[in-house]
C-alpha positions, -999 to +999 in steps of 0.1 A: +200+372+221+221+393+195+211+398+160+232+402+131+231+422+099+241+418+063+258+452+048+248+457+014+249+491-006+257+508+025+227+495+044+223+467+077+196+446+065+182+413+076+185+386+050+158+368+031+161+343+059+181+336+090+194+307+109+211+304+145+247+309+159+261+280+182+286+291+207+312+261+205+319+259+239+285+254+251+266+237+222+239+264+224+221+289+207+239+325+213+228+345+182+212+350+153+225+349+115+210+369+085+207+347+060+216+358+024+200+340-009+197+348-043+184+380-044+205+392-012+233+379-031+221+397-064+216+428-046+247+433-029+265+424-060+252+449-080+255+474-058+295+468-061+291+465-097+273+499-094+302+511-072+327+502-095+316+525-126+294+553-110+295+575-079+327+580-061+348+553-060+363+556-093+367+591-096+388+586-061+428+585-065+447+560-057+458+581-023+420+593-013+420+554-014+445+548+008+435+570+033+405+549+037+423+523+044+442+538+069+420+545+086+400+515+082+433+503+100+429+527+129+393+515+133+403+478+137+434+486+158+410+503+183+378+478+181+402+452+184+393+440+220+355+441+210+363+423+176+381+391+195+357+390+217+330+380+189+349+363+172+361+339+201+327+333+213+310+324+179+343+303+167+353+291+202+389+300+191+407+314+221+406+352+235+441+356+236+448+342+204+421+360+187+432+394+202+463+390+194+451+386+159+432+409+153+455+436+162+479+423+137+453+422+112+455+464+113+492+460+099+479+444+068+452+472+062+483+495+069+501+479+044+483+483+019+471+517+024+508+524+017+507+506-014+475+516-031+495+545-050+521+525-057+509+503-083+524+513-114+525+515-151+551+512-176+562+532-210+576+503-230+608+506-251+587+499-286+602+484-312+583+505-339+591+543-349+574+570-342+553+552-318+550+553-279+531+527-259+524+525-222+508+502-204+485+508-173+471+486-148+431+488-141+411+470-113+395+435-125+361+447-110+339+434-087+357+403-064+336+382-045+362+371-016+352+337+002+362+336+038+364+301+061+353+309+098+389+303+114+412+333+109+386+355+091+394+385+102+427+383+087+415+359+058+397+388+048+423+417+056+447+397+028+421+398+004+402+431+007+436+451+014+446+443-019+416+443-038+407+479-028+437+495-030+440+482-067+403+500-068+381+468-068+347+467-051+342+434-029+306+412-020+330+396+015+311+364+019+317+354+055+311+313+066+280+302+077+297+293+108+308+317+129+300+345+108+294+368+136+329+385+138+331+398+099+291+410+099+303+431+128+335+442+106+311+455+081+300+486+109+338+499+108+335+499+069+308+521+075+324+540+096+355+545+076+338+561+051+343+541+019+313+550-001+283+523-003+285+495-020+323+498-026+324+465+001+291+444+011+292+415+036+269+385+037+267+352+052+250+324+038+249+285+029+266+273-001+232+260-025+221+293-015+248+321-012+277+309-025+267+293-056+251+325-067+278+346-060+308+325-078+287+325-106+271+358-112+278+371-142+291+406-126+314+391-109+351+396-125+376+374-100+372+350-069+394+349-044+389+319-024+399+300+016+387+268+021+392+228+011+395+210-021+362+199-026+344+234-023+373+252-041+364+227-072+330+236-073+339+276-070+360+270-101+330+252-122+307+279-109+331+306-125+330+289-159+297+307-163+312+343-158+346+333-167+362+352-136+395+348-123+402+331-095+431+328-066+423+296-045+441+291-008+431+257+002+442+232+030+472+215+039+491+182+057+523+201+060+552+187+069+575+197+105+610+184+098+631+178+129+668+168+125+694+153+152+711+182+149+684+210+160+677+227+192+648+204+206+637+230+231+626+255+204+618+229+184+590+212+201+575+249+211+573+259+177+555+220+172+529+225+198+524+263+185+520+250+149+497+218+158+479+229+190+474+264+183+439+277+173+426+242+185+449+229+150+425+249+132+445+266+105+454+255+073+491+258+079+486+235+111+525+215+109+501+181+112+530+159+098+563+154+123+586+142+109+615+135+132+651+118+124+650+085+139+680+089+163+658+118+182+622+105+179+613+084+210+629+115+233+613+142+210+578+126+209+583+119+247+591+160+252+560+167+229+536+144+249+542+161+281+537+195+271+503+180+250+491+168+277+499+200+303+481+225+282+451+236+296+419+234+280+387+252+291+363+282+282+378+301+252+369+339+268+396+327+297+426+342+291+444+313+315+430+288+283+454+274+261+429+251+241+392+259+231+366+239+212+363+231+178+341+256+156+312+229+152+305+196+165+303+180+121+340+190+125+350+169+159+324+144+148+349+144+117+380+145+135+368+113+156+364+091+130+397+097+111+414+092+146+401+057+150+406+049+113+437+056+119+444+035+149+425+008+132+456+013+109+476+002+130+490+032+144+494+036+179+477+068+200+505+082+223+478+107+243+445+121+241+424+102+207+390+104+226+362+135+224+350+141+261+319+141+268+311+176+284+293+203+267+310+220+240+330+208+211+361+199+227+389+173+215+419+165+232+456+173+222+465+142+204+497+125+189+494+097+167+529+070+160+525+062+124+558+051+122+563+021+096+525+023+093+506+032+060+477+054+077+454+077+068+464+099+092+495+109+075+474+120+042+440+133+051+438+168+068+422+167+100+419+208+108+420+196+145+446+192+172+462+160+157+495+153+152+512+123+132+544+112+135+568+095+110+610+092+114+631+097+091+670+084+083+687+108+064+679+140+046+665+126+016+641+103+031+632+133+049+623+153+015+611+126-003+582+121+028+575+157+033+566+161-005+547+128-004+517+147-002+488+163-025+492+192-006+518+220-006+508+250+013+535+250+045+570+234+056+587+238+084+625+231+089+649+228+124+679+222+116+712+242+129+733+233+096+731+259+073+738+242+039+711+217+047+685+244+053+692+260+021+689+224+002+658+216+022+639+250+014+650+240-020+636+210-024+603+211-008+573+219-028+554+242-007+548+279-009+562+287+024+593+273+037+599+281+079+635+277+090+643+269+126+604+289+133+571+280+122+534+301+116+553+338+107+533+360+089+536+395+078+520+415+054+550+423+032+555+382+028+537+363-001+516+334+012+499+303-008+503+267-022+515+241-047+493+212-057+460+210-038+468+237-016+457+261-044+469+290-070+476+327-063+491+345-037+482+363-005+503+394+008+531+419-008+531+437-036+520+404-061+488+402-046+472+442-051+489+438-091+468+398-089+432+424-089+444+443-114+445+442-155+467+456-181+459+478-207+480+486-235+479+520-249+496+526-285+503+566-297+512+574-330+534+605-324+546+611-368+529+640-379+530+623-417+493+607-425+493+569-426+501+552-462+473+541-481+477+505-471+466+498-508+495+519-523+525+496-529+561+510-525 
């Protein structure tokens, strides 16, 4: 059975304790998990904190450092294969949706490789004689960056591109569940050649790990994926270090379809943005809205291709659905499915867990047209999609922002004007027109509302780990009046 590492100060080391890795799509034991506490936790922060002010990393440019991560993007792009492979049997997500991935995920190391010498001061145009100020920007410190288990590959990439090509050091504090693919990420660190303790990763349980690492007092910023209810306990932990944090949370987002669009691409990009990664993204377009003219044909269109994908073992690249990460989660996604049809609303296919081994659940679509239910508010990180219609483009806005989230939107619509209005009006921090789940490195990504603070991507999130400092020179030769003296 494999056995995982933590990395901390340069070093594979078992944890204080460990636990066991279920593969998804069997139920059973496959590996086993260091697992960090306290003093792990401790350790591996002050080993960044050591990083940070001694040794090489500080003394290293800003390109030195960007040569590391260049080539920490060359060492993903070619352990890609082996990367998904881990990650797909310890998540269940599927191969060729991890692969894929993961190979994108060396684009965003790229990225900001470019970018690490690039973040500039400024001389200010001071107001004052014989005076000339500049500001610089410094790195915050040590970031402790909080990954989920789905996407963490590139959940990390977006936070520790930026963070060390601003000239952070990082504790990367992988889920509990499915852990596997990040602890095996630490070994191309390593190989990179970033010196130790400049990024440590760890896995542990929240009481445990993640409580003493959002609150240590070395600790100078958190960056943050996961729900609500975590995220609010990460922020009362950093009241006792007073770090900053940047918080990506979940979302209910809305897909708007008008009369008006092309259906065919339409209801692809639908069944990409619900049924993809098993709905297991925080971007999943969970919400359908559909104008009312179009629904019955449109749901009818989206129920045949639900119910042709094919589900099986994740490693198959002929799969097009895997299991769920853990078996809390379908347990989870169950009982919201039946509260929901006790609602009222009506299930239009699948709504019912098999009962093979593994964590499997069934593409589902639920009608809550003209019903209140809880389907339509609660995020199910599943493959579950609700339904609503709309009559006109207001009621269409006025739904889609009916929610306490705001991470994600998506738009089809072939009039122009009303694209612009819609992307406009909606409170979310990404907008898709007439596409859905594009990424890119260069794009800002995050929320409004519950979906959390900060940003993900481009240049605003390597100048969100950094500080200013403002430097005053006084250039007059003349010695400073006596204060005292009056004139």
């Amino acid at each position: 059975m494999p056995s995982f590492q933590s990395y901390i100060d340069g070093v594979f080391t078992d944890g204080e304790a460990g636990f066991d890795s279920l593969d998804p799509a069997t139920g059973r034991v496959w590996a086993r998990m260091p697992e960090a506490r306290e003093r792990d936790v401790d350790a591996a922060v002050s080993a960044a904190d050591r990083a940070f002010h001694t040794g090489p990393w500080p003394r290293m440019n800003a390109s030195a450092r960007g040569k590391l991560l260049s080539r920490l993007a060359d060492l993903v792009a070619e352990n890609a294969a082996r990367l998904a492979e881990i990650e797909t049997r310890d998540t269940g997500k599927i191969i060729r949706e991890t692969s894929a991935q993961i190979a994108y995920v060396a684009e965003y190391y790229r990225y900001y490789a470019g970018l690490a010498d690039k973040i500039e001061g400024a001389v200010l145009p001071i107001d004052k004689p014989d005076m000339t100020v500049w500001v610089k920007r410094e790195p915050l410190g040590v970031v402790a960056a909080i990954v989920p288990w789905n996407s963490q590959l590139f959940l990390a990439a977006v936070k520790l591109g930026p963070a060390l090509a601003a000239g952070c050091t990082v504790v990367l504090k992988a889920s509990e569940d499915g852990p596997a693919p990040l602890l095996e990420f630490a070994r191309l660190i390593d190989e990179a050649g970033f010196p130790k303790g400049v990024v440590n990763v760890i896995t542990g349980f929240g009481p445990y790990c993640g409580v003493a690492l959002t609150r240590h007092p070395k600790i100078a910023h958190v960056a943050f994926t996961g729900g609500p209810e975590t995220a609010r306990r990460v922020v009362a932990n950093s009241a006792e270090n007073l770090a900053s944090t940047s918080l990506e949370l979940g979302g209910k987002s809305p897909f708007i379809v008008f009369a008006d669009a092309d259906l065919d691409s339409a209801c692809n990009a639908q069944v990409a943005g619900i049924f993809a990664a098993s709905g297991q993204s925080c971007v999943a377009g969970s919400r359908l809205l559909v104008e009312a003219s179009i629904k019955d044909e449109f749901v009818e269109r989206l129920t045949k291709k639900a119910e042709a994908i094919v589900t099986g073992s994740p490693l198959e690249t002929a799969t097009e659905l895997g299991p769920l990460c853990t078996k809390r989660q379908r347990d989870h996604i169950q009982a919201l499915v039946d509260r929901a049809s006790a609602s009222g609303a009506r299930i239009v296919t699948g709504g019912v867990m098999g009962d093979g081994e593994g964590w499997y659940y069934p593409p589902t679509i639920i009608d809550c047209d003209g019903v209140d239910s809880p389907s339509l508010t609660e995020e199910f990180f599943g493959p579950v999609l609700s339904v609503v219609s709309f009559a006109n483009e207001a009621e269409a806005l006025r739904i889609a922002n009916d929610s306490a989230f705001g991470l994600a939107s998506g738009v089809f619509t072939n009039n122009l004007a009303r694209a612009h209005r819609m992307a406009d009006g909606l409170r979310a921090g990404v907008v898709w027109l007439n596409t859905y789940r594009a990424v890119s490195p260069i794009a800002p990504f995050g929320g409004y509302k519950m979906s959390g603070h900060g940003r993900e991507g481009g240049l605003a999130a390597a100048l969100d780990y950094t500080r200013t400092k403002t430097v005053w020179l006084r250039t007059s030769e003349e010695p400073i009046p006596d204060p005292f003296v009056m004139r």
